[in-house]
N, C-alpha and C positions, 0 to 999 in steps of 0.2 A: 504493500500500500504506500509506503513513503517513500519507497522509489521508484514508484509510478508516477508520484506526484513531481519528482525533478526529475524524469526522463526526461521532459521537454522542457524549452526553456522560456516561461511565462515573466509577465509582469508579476502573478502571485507567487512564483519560488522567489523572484528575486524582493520583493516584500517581507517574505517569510525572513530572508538571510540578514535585509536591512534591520527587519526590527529586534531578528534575536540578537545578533550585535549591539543595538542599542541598549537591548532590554541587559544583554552581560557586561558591560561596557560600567553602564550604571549604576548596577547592582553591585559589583566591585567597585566604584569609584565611592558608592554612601557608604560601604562596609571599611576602607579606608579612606575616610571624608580628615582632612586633618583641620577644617575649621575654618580657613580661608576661605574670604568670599570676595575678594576684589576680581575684578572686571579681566582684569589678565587672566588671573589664575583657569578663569571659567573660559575662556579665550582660548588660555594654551592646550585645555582637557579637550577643548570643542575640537582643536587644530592636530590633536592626537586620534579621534573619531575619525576626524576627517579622511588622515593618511592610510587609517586603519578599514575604512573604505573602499580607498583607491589600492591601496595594494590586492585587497580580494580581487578590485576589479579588471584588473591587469593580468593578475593569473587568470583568470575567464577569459580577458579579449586574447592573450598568449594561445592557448588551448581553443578557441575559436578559430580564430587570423589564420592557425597553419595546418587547421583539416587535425587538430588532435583529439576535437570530442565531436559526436553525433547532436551537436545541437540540446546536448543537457545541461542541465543548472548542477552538476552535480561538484563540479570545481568549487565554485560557492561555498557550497553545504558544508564542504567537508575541511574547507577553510577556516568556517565558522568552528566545526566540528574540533579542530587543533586547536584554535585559539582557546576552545575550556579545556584542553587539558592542562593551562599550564595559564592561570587568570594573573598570576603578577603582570606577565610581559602585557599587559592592556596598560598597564602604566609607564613603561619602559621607555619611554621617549627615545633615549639615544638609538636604542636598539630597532625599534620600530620605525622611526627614520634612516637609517642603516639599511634595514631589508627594501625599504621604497624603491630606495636607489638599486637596488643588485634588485629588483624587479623589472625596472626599466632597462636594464642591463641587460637582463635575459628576454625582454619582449624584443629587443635590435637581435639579439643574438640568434635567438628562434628562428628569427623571419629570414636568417643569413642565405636558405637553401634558396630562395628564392634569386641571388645574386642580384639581385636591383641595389644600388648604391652602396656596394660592398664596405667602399672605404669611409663609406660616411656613415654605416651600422657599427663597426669594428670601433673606428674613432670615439662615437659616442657614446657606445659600449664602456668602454674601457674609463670614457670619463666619468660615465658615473658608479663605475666601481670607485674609483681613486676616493670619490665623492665621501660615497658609503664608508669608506676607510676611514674616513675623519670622525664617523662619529662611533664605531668601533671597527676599531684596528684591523683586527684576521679577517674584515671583510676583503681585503683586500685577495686575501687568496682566490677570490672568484674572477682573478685575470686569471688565472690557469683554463676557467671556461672560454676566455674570449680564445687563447689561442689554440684549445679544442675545436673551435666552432672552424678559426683560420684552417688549422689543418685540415675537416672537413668539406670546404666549402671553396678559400681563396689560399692556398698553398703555392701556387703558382708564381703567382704576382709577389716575389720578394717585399716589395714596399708596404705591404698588410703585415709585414711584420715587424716594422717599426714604429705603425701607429700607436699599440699602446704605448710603448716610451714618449712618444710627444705627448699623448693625453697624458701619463705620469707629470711630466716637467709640467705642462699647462695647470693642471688641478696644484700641484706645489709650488708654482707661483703665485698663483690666487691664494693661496691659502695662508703662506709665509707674508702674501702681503696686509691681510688681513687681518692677521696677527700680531704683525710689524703694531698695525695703527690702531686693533684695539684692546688688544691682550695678548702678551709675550705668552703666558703660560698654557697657552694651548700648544705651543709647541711642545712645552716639557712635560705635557701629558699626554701629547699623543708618540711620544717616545719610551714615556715610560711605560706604555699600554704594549706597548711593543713585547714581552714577554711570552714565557710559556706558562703554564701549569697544568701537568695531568692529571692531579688528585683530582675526585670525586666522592669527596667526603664532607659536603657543602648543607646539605641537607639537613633544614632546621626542628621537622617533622617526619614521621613515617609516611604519610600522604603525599608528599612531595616524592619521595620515591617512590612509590604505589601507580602517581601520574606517569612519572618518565620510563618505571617496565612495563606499563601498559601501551606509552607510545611506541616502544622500542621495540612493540613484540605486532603491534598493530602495522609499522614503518617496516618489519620486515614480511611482512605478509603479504602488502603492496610491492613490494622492490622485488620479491620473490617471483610474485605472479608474474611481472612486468618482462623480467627476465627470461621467464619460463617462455612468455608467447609472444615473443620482441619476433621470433624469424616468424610468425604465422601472421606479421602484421605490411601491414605496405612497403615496398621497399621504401619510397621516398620519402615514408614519415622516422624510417629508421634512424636517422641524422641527429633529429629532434628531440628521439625517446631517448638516446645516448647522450643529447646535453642536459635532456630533462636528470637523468639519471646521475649526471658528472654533478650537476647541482647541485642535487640531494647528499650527495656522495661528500663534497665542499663543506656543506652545511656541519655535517655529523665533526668534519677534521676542524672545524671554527671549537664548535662546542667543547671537544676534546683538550685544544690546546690555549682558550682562552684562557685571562688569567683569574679575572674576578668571574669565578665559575659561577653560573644557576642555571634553572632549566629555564626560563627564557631564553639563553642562547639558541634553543632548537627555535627560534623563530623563522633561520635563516633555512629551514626545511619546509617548513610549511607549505609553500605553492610546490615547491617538485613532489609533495607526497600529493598533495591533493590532484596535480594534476593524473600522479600515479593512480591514484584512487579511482578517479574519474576512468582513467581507462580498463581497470579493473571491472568495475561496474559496468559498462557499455559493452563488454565483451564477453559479460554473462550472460547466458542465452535462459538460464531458469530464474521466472521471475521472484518465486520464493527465493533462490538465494540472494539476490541482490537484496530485498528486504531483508533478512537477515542481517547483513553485513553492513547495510545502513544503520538497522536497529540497533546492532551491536554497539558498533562505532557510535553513535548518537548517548547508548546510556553508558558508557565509557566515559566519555566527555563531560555529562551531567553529573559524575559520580564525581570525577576528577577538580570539578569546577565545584560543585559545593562543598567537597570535602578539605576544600585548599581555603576556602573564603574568609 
């Protein structure tokens, strides 16, 4: 039944996705209300909705744009779906603006097969990783995507491989001159962010770990299928499923080696899993199991989200 209702892609799924967003969004922000009620404050939570938005909607038009979903809202859903396992990152500012950017990154990179303005997708790829980086560091590692995409796509053309070092120089121009005029200490914090740490020992509660084996065991059930039926799928979306995949793959090595460890780091998985999802689901041919695994996944989420609150 509730994956009949986002097989197709309605103004009521995407209602349904806008308000439970709102409705979680919310409900985490009154449950850590800290008192503030100036005009900014309510401004900057509105301006975190905002981005938290656009990013679902970017992985949709991503998985639309390049022939990766059957015209479902299930990208959405399941976006929604990730964000309750893990309700801090609705606060997370830096980090949520971070993933914006490495989503616009991956909507140029996606669209690569198509070869239409190679060097101006690769370019502006690459600048808004650099971007992302500023506001946490190991995003940066998602240039390794861009020059997965090159090798796939524009290997040919030697000078697509020096775009992103100009986009590097360019983003660290702007950025050291910014800094120059209005705060030195962005520099020495985003140097000092520059670290590792592999411990996973961060967890201040049992239910914070409870969320992340539940993602972890959910994230490989998707990545599994994905893998399993990658040769039984188009050849020319095969490109695609392997930057979707290199992604998600990125994500996990952020999360690992950041230094100020939480499970919000898994933010930066979110659209490669959901878009995985998505196509896990479209390629189920028995409608009970897709319901099922909506089901699943959806009281995962609700258990995850209120038990964290």
């Amino acid at each position: 039944m509730i994956a009949s209702v986002f097989r197709k892609s309605t103004p009521l799924n995407y209602s349904i996705v806008i308000l439970g967003v709102l409705f979680f969004f919310f409900l985490y922000q009154i449950q850590h209300a800290t008192g503030e009620n100036s005009l900014v404050h309510f401004g900057f939570k509105f301006g975190l909705l905002a981005l938290i938005y656009a990013s679902i909607f970017i992985a949709n038009f991503i998985v639309k744009k390049n022939g990766l979903s059957k015209d479902s809202a299930f990208t959405v859903l399941f976006y929604l779906i990730f964000l309750m396992f893990f309700p801090p990152v609705l606060d997370d500012w830096k980090l949520i603006v971070s993933n914006f950017f490495v989503l616009l990154a991956m909507r140029r990179l996606v669209s690569l097969h198509s070869l239409k303005a190679p060097k101006e997708k690769i370019f502006d790829a690459s600048l808004w990783i650099f971007i992302a980086s500023i506001f946490h560091f190991w995003a940066i590692l998602f240039i390794l995507l861009v020059f997965i995409s090159i090798l796939f796509h524009a290997a040919r053309d030697y000078r697509n491989w020096f775009l992103p070092f100009i986009a590097f120089f360019t983003a660290a121009t702007v950025f050291l001159f910014f800094a120059t005029m209005f705060d030195k200490t962005w520099i020495d914090h985003l140097i000092h962010s520059a670290t590792f740490n592999f411990k996973i020992n961060y967890f201040t509660n049992n239910f914070q770990n409870v969320a992340l084996s539940i993602y972890a065991t959910v994230s490989l059930f998707f990545l599994v299928s994905l893998l399993m039926s990658l040769s039984n799928r188009p050849l020319i979306l095969h490109s695609s499923y392997k930057k979707i995949i290199s992604a998600f793959l990125i994500g996990i090595v952020i999360f690992v080696i950041s230094p100020s460890k939480s499970n919000d780091l898994v933010i930066f998985t979110f659209a490669p899993l959901a878009m995985m999802a998505t196509s896990h689901i479209e390629a189920t041919e028995a409608k009970w199991q897709r319901d099922v695994v909506v089901a699943i996944a959806i009281a995962c989420g609700l258990f995850c989200f209120f038990s964290q609150l």
